[in-house]
ZAGUVO-439218 format. One record per residue (C-alpha): residue number from 1; residue in three letters; x, z, y. Coordinates in steps of 0.2 Angstrom, whole numbers, padded with zeros to 4 digits, always signed. Each point is the difference from the previous one (the first is absolute). Layout:
{resi: NUM resn: ala xx: X zz: Z yy: Y}
...
//
This chain:
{resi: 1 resn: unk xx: +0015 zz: +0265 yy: -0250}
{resi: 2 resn: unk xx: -0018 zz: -0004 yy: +0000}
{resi: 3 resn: unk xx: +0000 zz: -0016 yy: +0010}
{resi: 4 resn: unk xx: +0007 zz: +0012 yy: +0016}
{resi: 5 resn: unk xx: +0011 zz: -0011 yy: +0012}
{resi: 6 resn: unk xx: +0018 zz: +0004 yy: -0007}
{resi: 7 resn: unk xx: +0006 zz: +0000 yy: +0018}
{resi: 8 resn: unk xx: -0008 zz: +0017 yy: +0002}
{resi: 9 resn: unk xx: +0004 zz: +0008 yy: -0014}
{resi: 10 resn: unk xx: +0018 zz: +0007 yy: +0004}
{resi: 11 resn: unk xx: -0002 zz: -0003 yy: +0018}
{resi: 12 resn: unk xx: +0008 zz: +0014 yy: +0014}
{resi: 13 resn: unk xx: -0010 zz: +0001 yy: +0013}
{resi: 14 resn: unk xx: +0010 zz: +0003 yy: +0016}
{resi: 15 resn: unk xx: -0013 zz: +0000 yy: +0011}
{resi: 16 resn: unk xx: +0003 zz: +0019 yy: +0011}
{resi: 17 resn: unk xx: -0019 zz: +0004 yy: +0001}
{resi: 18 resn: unk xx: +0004 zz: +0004 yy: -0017}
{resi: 19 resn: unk xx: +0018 zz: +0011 yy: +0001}
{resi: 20 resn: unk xx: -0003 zz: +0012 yy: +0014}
{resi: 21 resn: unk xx: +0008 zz: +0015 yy: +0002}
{resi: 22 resn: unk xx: -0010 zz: +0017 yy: -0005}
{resi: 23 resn: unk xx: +0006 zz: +0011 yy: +0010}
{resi: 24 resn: unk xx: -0004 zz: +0013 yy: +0015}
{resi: 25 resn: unk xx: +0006 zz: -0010 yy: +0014}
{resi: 26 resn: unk xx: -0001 zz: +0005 yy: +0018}
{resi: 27 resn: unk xx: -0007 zz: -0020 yy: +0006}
{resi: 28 resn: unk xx: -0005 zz: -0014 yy: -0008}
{resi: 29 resn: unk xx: +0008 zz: -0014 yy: +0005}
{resi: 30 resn: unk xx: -0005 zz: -0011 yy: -0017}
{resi: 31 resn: unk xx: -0013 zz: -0010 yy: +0001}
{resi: 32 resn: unk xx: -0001 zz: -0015 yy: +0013}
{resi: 33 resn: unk xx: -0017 zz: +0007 yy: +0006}
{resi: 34 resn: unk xx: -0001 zz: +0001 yy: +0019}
{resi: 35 resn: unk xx: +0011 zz: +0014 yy: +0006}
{resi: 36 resn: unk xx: -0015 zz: +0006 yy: +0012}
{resi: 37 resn: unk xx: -0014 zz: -0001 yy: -0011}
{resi: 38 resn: unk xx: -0018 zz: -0008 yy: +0001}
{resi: 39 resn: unk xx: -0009 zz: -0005 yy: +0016}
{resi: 40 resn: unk xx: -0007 zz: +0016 yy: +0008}
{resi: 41 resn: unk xx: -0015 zz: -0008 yy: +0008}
{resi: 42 resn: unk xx: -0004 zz: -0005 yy: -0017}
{resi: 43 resn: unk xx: -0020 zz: +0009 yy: -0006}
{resi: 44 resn: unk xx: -0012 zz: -0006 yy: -0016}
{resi: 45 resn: unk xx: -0016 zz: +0001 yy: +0005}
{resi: 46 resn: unk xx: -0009 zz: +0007 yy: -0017}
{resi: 47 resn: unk xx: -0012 zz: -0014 yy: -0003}
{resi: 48 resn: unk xx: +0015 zz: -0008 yy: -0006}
{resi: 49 resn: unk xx: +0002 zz: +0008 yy: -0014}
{resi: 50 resn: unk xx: -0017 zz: -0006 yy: -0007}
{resi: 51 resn: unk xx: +0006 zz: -0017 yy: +0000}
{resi: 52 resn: unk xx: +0012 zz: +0004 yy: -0016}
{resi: 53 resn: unk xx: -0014 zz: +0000 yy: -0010}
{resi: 54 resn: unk xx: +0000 zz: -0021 yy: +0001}
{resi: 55 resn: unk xx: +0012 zz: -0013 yy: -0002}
{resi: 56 resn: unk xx: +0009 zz: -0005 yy: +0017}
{resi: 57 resn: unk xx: -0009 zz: -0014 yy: +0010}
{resi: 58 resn: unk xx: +0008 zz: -0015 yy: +0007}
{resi: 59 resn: unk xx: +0018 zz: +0002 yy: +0007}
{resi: 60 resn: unk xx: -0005 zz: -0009 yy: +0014}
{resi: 61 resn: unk xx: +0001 zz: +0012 yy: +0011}
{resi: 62 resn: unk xx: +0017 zz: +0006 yy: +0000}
{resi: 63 resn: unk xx: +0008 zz: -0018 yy: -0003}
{resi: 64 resn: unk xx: -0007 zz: -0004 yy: +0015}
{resi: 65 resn: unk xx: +0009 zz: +0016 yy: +0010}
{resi: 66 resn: unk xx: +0015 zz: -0002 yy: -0010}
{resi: 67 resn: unk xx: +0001 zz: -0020 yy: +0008}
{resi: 68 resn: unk xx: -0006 zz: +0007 yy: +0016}
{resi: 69 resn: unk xx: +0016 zz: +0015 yy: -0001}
{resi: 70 resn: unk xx: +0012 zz: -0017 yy: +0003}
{resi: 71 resn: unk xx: -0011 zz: -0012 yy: +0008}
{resi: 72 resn: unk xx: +0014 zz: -0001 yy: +0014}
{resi: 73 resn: unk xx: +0015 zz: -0005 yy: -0011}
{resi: 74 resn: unk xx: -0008 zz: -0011 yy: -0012}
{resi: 75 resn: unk xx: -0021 zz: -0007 yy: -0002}
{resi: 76 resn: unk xx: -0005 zz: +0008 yy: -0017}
{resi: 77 resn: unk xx: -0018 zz: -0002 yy: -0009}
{resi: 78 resn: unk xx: -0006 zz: +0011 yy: -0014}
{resi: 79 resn: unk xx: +0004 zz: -0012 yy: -0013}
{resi: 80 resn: unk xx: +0019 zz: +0002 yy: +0006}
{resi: 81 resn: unk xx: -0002 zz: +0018 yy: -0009}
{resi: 82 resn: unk xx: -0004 zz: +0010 yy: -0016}
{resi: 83 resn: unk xx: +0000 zz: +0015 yy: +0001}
{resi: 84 resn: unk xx: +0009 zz: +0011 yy: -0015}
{resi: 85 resn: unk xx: +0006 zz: +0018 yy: -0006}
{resi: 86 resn: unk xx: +0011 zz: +0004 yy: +0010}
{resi: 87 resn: unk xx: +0017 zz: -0011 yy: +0004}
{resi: 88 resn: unk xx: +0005 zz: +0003 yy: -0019}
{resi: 89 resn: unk xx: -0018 zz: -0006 yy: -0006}
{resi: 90 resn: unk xx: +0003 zz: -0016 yy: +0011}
{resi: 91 resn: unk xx: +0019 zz: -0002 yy: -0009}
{resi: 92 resn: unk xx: -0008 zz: +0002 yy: -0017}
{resi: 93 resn: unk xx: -0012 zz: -0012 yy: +0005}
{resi: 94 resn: unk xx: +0013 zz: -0013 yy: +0007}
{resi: 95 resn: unk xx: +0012 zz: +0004 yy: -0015}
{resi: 96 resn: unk xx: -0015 zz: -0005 yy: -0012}
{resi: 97 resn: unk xx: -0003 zz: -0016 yy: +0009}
{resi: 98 resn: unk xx: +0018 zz: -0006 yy: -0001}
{resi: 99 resn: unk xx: +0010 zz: +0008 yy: -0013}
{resi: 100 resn: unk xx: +0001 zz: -0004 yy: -0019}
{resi: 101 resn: unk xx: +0017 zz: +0003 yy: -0012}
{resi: 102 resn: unk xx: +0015 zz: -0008 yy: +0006}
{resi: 103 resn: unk xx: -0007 zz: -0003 yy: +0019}
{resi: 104 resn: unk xx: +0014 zz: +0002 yy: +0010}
{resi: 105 resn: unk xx: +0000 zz: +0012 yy: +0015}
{resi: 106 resn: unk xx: +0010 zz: +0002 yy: +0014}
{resi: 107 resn: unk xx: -0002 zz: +0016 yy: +0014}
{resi: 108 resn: unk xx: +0016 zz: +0012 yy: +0007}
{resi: 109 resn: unk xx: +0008 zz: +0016 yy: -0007}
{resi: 110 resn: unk xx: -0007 zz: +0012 yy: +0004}
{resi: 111 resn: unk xx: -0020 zz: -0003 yy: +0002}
{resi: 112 resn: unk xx: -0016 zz: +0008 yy: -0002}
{resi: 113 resn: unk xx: +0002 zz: +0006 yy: -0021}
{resi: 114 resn: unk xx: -0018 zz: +0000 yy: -0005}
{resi: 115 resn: unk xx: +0001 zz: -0017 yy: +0001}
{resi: 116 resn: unk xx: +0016 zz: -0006 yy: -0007}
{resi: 117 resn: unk xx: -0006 zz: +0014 yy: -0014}
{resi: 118 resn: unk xx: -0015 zz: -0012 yy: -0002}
{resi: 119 resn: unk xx: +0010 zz: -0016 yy: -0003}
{resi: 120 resn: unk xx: +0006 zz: +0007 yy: -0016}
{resi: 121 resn: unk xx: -0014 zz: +0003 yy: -0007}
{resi: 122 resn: unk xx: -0002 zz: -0023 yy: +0000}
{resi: 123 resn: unk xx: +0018 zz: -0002 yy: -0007}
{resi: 124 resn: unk xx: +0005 zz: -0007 yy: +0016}
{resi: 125 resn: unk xx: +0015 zz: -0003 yy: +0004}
{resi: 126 resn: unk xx: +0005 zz: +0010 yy: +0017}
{resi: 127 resn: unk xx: +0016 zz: -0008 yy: +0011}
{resi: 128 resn: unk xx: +0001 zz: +0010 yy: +0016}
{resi: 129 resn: unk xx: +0012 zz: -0002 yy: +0012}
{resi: 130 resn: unk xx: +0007 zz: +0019 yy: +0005}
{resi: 131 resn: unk xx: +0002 zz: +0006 yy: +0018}
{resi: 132 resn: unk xx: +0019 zz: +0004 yy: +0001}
{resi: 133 resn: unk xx: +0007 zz: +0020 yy: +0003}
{resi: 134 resn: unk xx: +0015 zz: -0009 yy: +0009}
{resi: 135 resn: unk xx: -0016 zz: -0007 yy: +0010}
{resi: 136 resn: unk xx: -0008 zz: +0015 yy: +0003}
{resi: 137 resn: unk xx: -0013 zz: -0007 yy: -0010}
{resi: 138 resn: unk xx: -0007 zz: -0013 yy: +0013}
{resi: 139 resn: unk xx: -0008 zz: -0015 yy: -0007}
{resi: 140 resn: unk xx: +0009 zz: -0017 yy: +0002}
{resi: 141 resn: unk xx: -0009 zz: -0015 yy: -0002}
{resi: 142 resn: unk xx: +0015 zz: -0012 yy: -0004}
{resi: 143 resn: unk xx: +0001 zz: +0011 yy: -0016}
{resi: 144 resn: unk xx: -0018 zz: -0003 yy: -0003}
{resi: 145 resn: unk xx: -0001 zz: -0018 yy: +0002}
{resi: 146 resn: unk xx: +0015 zz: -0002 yy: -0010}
{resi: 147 resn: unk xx: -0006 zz: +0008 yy: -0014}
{resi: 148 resn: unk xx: -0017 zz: -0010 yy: +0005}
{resi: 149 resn: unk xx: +0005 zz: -0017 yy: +0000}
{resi: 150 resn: unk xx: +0008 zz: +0003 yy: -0021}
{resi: 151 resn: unk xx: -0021 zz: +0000 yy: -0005}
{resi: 152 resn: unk xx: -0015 zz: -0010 yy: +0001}
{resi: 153 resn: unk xx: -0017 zz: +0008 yy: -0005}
{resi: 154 resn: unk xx: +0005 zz: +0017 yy: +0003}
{resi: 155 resn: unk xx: -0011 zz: +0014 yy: +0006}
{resi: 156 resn: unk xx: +0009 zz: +0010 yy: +0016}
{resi: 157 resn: unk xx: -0006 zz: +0017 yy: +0004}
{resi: 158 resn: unk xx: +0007 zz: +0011 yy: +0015}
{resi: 159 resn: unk xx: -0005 zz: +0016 yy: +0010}
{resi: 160 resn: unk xx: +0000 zz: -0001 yy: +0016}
{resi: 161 resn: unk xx: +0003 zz: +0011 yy: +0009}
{resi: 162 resn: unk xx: +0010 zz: +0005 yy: -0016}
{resi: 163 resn: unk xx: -0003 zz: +0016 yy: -0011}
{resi: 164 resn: unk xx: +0012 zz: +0008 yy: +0000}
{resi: 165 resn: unk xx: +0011 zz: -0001 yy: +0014}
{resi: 166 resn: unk xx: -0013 zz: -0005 yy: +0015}
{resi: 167 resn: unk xx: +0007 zz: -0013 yy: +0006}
{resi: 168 resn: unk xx: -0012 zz: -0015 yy: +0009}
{resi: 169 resn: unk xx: +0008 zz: -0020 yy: -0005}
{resi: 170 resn: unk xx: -0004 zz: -0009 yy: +0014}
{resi: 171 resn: unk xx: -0013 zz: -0013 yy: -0003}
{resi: 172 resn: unk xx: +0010 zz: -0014 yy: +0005}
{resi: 173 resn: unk xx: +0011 zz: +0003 yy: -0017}
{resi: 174 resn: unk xx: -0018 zz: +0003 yy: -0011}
{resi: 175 resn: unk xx: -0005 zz: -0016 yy: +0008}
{resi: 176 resn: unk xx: +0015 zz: -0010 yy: -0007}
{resi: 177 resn: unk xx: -0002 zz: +0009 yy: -0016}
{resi: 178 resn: unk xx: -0017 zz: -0007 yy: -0002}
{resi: 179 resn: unk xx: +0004 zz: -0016 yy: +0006}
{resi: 180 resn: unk xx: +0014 zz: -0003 yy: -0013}
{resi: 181 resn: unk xx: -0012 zz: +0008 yy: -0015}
{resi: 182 resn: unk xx: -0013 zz: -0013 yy: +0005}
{resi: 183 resn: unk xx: +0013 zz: -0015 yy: -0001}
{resi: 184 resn: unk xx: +0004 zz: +0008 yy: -0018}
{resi: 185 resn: unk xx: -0018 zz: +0003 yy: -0005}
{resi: 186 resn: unk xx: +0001 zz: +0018 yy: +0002}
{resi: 187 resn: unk xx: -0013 zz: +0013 yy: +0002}
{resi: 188 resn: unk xx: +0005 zz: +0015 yy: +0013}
{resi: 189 resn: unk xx: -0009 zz: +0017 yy: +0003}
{resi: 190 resn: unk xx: +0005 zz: +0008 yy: +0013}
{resi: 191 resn: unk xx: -0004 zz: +0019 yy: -0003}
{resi: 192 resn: unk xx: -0002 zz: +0008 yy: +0019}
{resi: 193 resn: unk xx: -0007 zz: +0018 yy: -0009}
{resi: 194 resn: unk xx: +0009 zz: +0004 yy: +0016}
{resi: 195 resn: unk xx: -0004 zz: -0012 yy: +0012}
{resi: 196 resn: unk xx: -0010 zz: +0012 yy: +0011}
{resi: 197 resn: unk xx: +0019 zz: +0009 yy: +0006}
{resi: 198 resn: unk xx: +0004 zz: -0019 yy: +0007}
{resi: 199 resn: unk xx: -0008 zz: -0011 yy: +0012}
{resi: 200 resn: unk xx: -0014 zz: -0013 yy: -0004}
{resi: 201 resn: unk xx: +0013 zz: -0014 yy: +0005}
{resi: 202 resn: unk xx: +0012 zz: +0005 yy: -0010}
{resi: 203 resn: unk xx: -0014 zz: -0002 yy: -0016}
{resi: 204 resn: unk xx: -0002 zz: -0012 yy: -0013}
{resi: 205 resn: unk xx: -0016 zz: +0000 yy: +0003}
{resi: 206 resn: unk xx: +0002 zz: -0014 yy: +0017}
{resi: 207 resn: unk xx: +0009 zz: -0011 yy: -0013}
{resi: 208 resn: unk xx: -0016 zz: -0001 yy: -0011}
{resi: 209 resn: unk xx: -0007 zz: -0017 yy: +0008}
{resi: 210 resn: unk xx: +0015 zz: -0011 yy: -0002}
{resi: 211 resn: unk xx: +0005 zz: +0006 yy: -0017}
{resi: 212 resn: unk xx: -0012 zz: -0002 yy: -0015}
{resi: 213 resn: unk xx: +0015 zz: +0009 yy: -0014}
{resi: 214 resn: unk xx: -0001 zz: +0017 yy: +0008}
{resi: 215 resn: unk xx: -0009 zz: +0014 yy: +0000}
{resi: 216 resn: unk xx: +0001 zz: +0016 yy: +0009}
{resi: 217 resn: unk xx: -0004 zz: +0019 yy: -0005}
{resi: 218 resn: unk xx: -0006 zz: +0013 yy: +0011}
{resi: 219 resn: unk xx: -0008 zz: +0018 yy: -0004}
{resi: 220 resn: unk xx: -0009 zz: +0013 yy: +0010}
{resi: 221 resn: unk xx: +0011 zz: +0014 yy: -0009}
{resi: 222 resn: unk xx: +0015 zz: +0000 yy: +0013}
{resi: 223 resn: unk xx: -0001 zz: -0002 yy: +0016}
{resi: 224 resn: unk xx: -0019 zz: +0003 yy: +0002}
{resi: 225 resn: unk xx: +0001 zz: +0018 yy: -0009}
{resi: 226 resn: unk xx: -0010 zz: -0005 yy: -0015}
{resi: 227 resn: unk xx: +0008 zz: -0001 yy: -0016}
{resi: 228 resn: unk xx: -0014 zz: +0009 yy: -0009}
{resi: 229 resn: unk xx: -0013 zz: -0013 yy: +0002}
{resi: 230 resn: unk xx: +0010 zz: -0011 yy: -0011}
{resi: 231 resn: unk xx: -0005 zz: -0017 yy: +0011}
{resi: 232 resn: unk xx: +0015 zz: -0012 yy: +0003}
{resi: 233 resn: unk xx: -0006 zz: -0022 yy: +0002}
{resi: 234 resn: unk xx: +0010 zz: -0017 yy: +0000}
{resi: 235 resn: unk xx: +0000 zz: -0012 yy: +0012}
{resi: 236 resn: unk xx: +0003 zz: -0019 yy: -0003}
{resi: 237 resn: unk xx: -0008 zz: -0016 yy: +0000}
{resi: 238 resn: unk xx: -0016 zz: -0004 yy: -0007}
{resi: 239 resn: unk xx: +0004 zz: -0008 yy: -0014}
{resi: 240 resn: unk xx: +0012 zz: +0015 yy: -0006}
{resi: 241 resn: unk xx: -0013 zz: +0014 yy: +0002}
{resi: 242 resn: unk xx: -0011 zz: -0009 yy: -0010}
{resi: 243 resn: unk xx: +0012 zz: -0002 yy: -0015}
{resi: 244 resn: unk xx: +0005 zz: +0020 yy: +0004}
{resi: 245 resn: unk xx: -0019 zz: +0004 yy: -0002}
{resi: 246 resn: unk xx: -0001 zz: -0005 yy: -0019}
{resi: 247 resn: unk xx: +0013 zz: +0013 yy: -0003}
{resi: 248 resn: unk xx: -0003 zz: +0014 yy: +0011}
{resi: 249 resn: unk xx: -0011 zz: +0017 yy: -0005}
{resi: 250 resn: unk xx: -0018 zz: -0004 yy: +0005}
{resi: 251 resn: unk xx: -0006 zz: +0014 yy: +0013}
{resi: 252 resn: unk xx: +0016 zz: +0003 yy: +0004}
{resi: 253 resn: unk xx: -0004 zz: +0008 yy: +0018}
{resi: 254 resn: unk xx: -0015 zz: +0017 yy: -0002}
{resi: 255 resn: unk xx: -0012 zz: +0002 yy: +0015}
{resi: 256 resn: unk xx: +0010 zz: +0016 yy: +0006}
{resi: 257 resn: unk xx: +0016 zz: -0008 yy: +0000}
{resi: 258 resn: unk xx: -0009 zz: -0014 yy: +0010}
{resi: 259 resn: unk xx: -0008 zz: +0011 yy: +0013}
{resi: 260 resn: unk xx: +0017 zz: +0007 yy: +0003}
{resi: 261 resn: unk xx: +0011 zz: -0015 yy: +0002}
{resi: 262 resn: unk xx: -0014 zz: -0007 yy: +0013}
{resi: 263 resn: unk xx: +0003 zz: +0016 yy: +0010}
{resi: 264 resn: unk xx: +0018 zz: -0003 yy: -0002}
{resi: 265 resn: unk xx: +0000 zz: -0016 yy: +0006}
{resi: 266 resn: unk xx: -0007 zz: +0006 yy: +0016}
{resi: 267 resn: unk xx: +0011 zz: +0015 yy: +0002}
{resi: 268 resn: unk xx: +0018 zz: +0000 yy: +0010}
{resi: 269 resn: unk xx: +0006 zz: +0010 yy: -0014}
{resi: 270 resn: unk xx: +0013 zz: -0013 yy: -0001}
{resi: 271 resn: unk xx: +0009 zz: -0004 yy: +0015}
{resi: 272 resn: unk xx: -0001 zz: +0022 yy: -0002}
{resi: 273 resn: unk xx: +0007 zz: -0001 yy: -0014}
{resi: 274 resn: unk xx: +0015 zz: -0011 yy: +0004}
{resi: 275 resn: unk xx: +0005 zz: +0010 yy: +0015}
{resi: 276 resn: unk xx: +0003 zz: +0014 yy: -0008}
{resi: 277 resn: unk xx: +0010 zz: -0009 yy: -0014}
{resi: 278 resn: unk xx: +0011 zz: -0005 yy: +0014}
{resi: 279 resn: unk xx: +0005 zz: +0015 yy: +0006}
{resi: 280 resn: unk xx: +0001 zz: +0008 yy: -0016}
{resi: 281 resn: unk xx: +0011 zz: -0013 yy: -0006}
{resi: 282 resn: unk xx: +0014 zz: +0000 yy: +0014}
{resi: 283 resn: unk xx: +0001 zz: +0019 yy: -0004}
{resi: 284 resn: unk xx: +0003 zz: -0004 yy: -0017}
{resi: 285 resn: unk xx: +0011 zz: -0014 yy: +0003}
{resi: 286 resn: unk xx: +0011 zz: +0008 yy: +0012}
{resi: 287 resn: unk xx: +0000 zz: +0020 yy: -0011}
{resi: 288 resn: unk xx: +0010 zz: -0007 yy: -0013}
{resi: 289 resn: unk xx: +0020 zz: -0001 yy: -0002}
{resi: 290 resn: unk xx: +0004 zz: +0002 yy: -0019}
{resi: 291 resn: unk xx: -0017 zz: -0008 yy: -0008}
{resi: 292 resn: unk xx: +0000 zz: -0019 yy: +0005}
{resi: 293 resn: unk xx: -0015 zz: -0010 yy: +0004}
{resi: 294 resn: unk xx: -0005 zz: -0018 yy: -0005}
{resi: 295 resn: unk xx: -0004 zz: -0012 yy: +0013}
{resi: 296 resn: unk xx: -0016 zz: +0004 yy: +0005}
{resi: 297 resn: unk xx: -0014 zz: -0002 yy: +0013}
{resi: 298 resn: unk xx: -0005 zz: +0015 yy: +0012}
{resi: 299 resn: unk xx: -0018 zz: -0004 yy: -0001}
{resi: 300 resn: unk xx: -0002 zz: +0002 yy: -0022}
{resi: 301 resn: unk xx: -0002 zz: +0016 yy: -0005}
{resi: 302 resn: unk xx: +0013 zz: -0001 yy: -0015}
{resi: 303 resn: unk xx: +0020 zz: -0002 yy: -0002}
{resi: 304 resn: unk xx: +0011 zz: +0000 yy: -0013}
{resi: 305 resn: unk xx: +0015 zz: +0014 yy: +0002}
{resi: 306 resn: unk xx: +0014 zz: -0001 yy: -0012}
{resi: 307 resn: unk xx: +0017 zz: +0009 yy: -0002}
{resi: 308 resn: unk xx: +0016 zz: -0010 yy: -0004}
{resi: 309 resn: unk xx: +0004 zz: +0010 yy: -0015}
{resi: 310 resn: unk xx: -0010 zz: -0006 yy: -0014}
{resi: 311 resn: unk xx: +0001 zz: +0012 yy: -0012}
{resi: 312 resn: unk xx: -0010 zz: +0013 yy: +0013}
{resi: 313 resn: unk xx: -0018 zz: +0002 yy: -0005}
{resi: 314 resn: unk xx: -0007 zz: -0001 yy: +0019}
{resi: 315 resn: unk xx: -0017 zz: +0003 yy: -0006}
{resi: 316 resn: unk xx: +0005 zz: +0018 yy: -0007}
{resi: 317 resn: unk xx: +0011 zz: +0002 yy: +0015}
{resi: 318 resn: unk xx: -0017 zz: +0000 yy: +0011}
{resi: 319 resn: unk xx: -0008 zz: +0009 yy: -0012}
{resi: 320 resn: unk xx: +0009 zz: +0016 yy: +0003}
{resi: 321 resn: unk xx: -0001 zz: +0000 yy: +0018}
{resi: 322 resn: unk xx: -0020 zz: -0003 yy: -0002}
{resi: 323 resn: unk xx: -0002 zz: -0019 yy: +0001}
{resi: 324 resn: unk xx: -0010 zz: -0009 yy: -0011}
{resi: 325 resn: unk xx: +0005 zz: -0019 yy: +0000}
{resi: 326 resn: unk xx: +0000 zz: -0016 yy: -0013}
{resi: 327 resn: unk xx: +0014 zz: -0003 yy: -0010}
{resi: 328 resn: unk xx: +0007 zz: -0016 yy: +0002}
{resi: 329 resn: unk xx: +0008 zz: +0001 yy: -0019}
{resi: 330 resn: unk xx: -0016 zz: -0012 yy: -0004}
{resi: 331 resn: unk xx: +0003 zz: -0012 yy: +0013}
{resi: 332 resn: unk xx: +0007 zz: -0016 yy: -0006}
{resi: 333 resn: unk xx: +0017 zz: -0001 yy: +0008}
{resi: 334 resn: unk xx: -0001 zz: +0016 yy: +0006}
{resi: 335 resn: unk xx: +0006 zz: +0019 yy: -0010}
{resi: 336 resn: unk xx: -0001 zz: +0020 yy: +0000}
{resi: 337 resn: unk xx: +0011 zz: +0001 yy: +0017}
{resi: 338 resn: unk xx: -0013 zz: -0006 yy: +0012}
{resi: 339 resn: unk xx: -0019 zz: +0002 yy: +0002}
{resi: 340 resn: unk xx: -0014 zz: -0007 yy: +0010}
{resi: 341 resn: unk xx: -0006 zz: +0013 yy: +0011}
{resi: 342 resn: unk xx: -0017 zz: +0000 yy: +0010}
{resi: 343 resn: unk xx: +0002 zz: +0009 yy: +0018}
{resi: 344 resn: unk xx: -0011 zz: +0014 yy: +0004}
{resi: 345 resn: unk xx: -0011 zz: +0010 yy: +0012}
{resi: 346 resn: unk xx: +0011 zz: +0013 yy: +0002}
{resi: 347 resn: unk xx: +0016 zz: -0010 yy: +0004}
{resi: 348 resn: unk xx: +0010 zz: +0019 yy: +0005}
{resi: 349 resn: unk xx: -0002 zz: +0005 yy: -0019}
{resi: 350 resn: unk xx: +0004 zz: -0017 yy: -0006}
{resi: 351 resn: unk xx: +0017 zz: -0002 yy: +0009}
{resi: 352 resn: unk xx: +0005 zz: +0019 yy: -0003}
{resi: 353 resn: unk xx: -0004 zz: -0005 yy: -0017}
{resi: 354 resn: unk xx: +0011 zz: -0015 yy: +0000}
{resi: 355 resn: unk xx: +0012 zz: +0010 yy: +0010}
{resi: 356 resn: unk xx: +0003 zz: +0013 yy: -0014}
{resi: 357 resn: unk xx: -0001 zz: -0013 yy: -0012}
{resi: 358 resn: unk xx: +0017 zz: -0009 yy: +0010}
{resi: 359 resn: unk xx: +0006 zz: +0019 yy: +0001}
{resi: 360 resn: unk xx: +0000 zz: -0001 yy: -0021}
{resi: 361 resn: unk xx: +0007 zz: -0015 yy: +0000}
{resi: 362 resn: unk xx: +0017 zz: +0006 yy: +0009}
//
């Protein structure tokens, strides 16, 4: 129809941004935004906003605090970065680089679904290698690698830590990932939308230097409280950001959204953040007794919960105790009877929530 690219036209999008529940919930534990919101010691002085009258200037600046933010673990330069709309703009960007029909992909089941929503749209072909229930979901790189050693060429995209269930690979398994994609010409983005929850070590990020067929995606929406500035950037060897920049959205950082993730850089918002994910997360992983949990880390701010029977709809089981959540039914690998929930402020409302919900569930 009209030249439009046929892979669209009867497409279901299953990304969750676009299926959440309308309803008058009592918390919000939807959306992977940090459970404690922005930096409080964050203030806009009002001369900036008569900056938005220009084009932004060079992003210099920031690239040159971003490489600063993990000078310990790994020696960065501003032409290691680009910086894009959030982590989604930099996947887009990333997929446009790489992808055309029939490119093979390979990832895990379930990931991040914006993404895998995205490789439709190319008439990929997606082939990912699920994260078992008998498992509790935890990844297992022999399963990876077996699947990886049947394809040369492919393109390998993984979350990590992984959306949905939270959990952190550890980067000695990522490491062997790339390694093996390199020896079969393979291109790996490493999507760390998350990465703030672990630490620096643990990040893809140290692993840019040795290895010139990865790149790694970060964003200032999670950890650093700041998912409305829409700012996310890839980092990756020279050579790569320059063949990223000739796809990527000119001006894709604004002056306010600049101003801010300088300030954040500077902030302890942070290593905040992610004590208070700690102890949140050991009261939710210990509450529970009829609603499972997914492998996960204590630090990362989501899970995945699931009940064994598959035909209950845990999503509207939450929903009548007051609990908004994702449904997992668009998750590849994943259906109705789990969902990936975001801990909250107010973890006493959140487990007598869940407690109900376990009481309804009896």
């Amino acid at each position: 129809m009209y030249g439009i690219n046929k892979y669209i036209l009867d497409q279901i999008r299953n990304d969750y941004s676009e299926h959440l529940s309308d309803f008058p919930y009592k918390i919000d534990c939807s959306m992977g935004s940090n459970p404690y919101g922005a930096w409080p010691g964050l203030e806009l002085p009002k001369e900036l906003f008569t900056s938005i009258a220009q084009y932004p200037e060079s992003d210099s600046e920031l690239k040159q605090a971003i490489a600063a933010y993990y000078s310990k673990d790994v020696n960065l330069t501003e032409n290691n970065i680009t910086l894009t709309c959030g982590s989604i703009g930099a996947m887009l960007a990333l997929n446009r680089m790489v992808l055309k029909e029939g490119k093979i992909i390979l990832g895990i089941a379930p990931q991040f679904t914006a993404v895998v929503d995205d490789f439709v749209t190319y008439g990929c072909k997606y082939n990912p290698v699920y994260l078992r229930k008998e498992d509790n979901y935890r990844f297992n790189l022999d399963n990876f690698l077996r699947e990886l050693s049947k394809h040369h060429t492919a393109y390998i995209y993984i979350d990590n830590p992984n959306n949905p269930t939270g959990q952190i690979i550890p980067i000695e398994e990522i490491e062997e990932i790339i390694k093996e994609a390199k020896a079969r010409n393979s291109f790996v983005v490493i999507d760390e939308a998350y990465g703030d929850y672990m630490d620096n070590v643990n990040s893809a990020i140290k692993l840019i230097e040795k290895y010139d067929n990865l790149a790694t995606v970060r964003t200032f929406s999670k950890g650093f409280g700041a998912a409305g500035i829409r700012l996310g950037y890839i980092i990756a060897q020279e050579n790569i950001i320059n063949l990223v920049n000739k796809v990527n959205v000119p001006f894709s950082k604004n002056s306010i959204a600049e101003y801010i993730a300088l300030r954040l850089l500077e902030s302890d918002w942070i290593p905040q953040t992610k004590k208070r994910v700690y102890e949140a997360k050991k009261i939710l992983l210990n509450g529970l007794t009829k609603i499972k949990i997914a492998h996960t880390a204590y630090t990362v701010p989501i899970s995945l919960l699931y009940y064994d029977d598959e035909e209950i709809d845990l999503s509207k089981v939450l929903e009548k105790t007051g609990v908004r959540a994702i449904t997992c039914a668009g998750y590849e690998g994943l259906d109705q009877n789990s969902v990936r929930l975001n801990i909250h402020e107010n973890m006493d409302l959140l487990m007598e929530c869940l407690h109900n919900a376990e009481k309804l569930l009896s």
